[in-house]
C-alpha atoms as one frame of an Amber mdcrd trajectory, in Angstrom:
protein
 105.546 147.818  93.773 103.819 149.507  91.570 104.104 153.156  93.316 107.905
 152.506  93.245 107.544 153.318  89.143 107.490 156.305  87.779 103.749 158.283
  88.442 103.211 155.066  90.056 100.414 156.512  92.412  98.089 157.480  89.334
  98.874 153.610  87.886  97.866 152.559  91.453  94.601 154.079  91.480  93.567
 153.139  88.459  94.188 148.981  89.378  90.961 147.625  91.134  91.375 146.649
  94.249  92.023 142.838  94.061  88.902 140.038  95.246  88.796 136.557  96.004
  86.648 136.318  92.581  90.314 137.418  91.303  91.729 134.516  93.456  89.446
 132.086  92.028  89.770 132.953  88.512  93.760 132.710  88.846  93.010 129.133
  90.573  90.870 127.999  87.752  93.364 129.424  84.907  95.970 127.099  86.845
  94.558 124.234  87.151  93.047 124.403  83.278  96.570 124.771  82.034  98.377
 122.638  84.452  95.846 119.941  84.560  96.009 119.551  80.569 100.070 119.262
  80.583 100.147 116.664  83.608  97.407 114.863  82.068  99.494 114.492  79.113
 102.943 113.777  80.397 101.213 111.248  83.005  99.164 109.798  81.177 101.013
 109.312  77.631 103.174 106.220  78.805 100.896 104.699  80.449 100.290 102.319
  78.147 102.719 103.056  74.849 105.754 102.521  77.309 104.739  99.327  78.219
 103.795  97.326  75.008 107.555  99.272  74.032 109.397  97.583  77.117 107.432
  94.744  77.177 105.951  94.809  80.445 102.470  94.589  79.569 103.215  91.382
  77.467 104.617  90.446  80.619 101.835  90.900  82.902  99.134  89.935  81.015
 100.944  86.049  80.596  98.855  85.736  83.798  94.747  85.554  83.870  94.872
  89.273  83.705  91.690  90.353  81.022  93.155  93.384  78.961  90.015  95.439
  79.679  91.159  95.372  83.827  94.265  96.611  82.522  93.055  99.785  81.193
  90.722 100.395  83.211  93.022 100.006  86.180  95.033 102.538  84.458  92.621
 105.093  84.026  91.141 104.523  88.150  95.090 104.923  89.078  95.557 108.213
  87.395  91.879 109.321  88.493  92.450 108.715  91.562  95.616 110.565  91.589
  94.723 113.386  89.944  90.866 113.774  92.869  93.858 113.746  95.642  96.032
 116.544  93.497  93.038 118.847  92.736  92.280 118.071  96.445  94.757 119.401
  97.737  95.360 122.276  95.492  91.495 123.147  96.070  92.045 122.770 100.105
  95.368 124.691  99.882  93.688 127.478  97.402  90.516 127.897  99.909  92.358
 128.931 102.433  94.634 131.167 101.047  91.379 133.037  99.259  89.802 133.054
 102.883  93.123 134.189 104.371  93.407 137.138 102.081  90.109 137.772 101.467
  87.465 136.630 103.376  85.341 133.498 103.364  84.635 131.876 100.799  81.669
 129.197 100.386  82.440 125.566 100.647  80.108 124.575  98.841  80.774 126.201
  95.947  84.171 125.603  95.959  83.731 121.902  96.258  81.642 122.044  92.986
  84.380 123.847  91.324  86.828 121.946  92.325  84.623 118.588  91.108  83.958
 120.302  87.960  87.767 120.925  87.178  88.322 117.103  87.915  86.046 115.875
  85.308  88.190 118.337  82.777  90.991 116.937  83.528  90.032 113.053  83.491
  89.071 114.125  79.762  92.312 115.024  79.215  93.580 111.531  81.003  90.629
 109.719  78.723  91.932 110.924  75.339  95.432 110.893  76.007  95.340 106.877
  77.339  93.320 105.824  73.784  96.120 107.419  72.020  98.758 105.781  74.758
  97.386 102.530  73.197  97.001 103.650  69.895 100.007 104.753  69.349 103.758
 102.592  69.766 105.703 105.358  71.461 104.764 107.517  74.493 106.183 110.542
  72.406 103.702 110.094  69.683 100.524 109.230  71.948 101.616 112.606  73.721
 101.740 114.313  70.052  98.438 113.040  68.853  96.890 113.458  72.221  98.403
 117.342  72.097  97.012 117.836  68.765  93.371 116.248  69.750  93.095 118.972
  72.617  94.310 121.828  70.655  91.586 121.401  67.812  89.022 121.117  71.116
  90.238 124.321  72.972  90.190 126.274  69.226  86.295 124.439  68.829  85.559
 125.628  72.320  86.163 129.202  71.264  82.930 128.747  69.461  80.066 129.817
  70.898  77.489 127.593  69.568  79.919 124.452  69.755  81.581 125.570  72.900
  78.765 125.411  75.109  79.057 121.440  74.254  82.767 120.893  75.011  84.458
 120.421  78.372  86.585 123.616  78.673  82.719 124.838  79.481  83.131 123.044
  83.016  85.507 125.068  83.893  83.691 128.681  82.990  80.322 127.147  85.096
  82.939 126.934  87.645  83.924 130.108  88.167  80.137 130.976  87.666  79.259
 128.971  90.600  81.561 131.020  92.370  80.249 134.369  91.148  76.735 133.382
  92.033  75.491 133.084  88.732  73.006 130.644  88.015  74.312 129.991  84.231
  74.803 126.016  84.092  76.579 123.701  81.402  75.078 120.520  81.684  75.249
 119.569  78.062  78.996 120.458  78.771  78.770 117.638  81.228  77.266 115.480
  79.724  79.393 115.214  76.557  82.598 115.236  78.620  81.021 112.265  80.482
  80.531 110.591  76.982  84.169 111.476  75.266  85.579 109.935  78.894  83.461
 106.664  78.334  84.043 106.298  74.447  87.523 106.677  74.781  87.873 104.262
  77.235  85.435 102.030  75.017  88.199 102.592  72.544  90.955 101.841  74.296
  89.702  98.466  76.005  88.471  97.169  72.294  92.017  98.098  70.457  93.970
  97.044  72.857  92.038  93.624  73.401  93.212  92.914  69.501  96.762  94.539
  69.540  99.102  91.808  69.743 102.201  92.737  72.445
């Protein structure tokens, strides 16, 4: 296409020849920007709709503990989103390896687990604020808001390398063959999941429906 322009040959030869680290970094830019906009829409009614309907008054008349409730919420949506990344991972590997060449399993199973716990950070924050908040439109807005000011913090280096967009650069340096890690990364995504599921469970056990 690009030889059909005007001195299109030159423009040609001066575009590198495309590689399945090109592949993968498309793949990860996807799924970072997808993930974060299903996570929201999914996830912001999950509970706000409810309480505003009145189904969850509804089901938890019976001996249903408010903690199961959320909880349940959150495994649903995880679980959904392991068998989405699945098969966008499965579906992306073999694509790569059709157009390019192989490409490690391995490595592409680690990326693929790392871009999963980004995204149940996004499903984490956006459910406290589904209970939080009385409307799915304004658990979506303060949800929206809470992962802009992260993405702008993770553009700083000293306070990025602590953040979960982090997971998805050790990613694609798993698939490069670097051997930079982001454990810390990890390890505080593992703890905003956790706390905001804390959160959730302990407002929601006082909110009356």
């Amino acid at each position: 296409m690009v030889k059909l322009l005007p001195n299109g040959a030159a423009l040609a030869r001066l575009i590198p020849p495309p590689t399945a680290l090109d592949a993968v970094a498309q793949y990860i830019k996807n799924v970072g920007q997808f993930g974060v906009v299903l996570a929201l829409l999914l996830t912001m009614g999950a509970v706000a709709q409810e309480k505003d309907k009145g189904t969850a008054a509804m089901m938890l008349v019976k001996p249903l503990p408010r903690r199961s409730f959320i909880l349940a919420k959150f495994a649903v949506l995880a679980q959904m989103f392991a068998v989405a990344i699945g098969l966008a991972g499965l579906a992306a590997w073999y694509y790569t390896w059709l157009l390019f060449g192989p490409v490690d399993p391995i490595r592409w199973l680690a990326l693929n687990g790392l871009a999963l716990a980004f995204v149940l950070v996004q499903v984490a924050v956006t459910l406290l604020f589904s209970v939080i908040a009385k409307s799915q439109a304004a658990a979506g807005g303060l949800a929206f808001g809470v992962l802009v000011v992260m993405a702008i913090l993770s553009s700083i280096p000293v306070v990025g390398a602590y953040l979960p967009a982090q997971l998805l650069g050790w990613g694609a340096a798993i698939m490069a063959g670097h051997p930079t890690t982001a454990w810390p990364a990890l390890a505080v995504s593992g703890g905003i999941v956790v706390a905001s599921l804390a959160g959730a469970v302990a407002l929601f056990e006082r909110q009356e429906l």
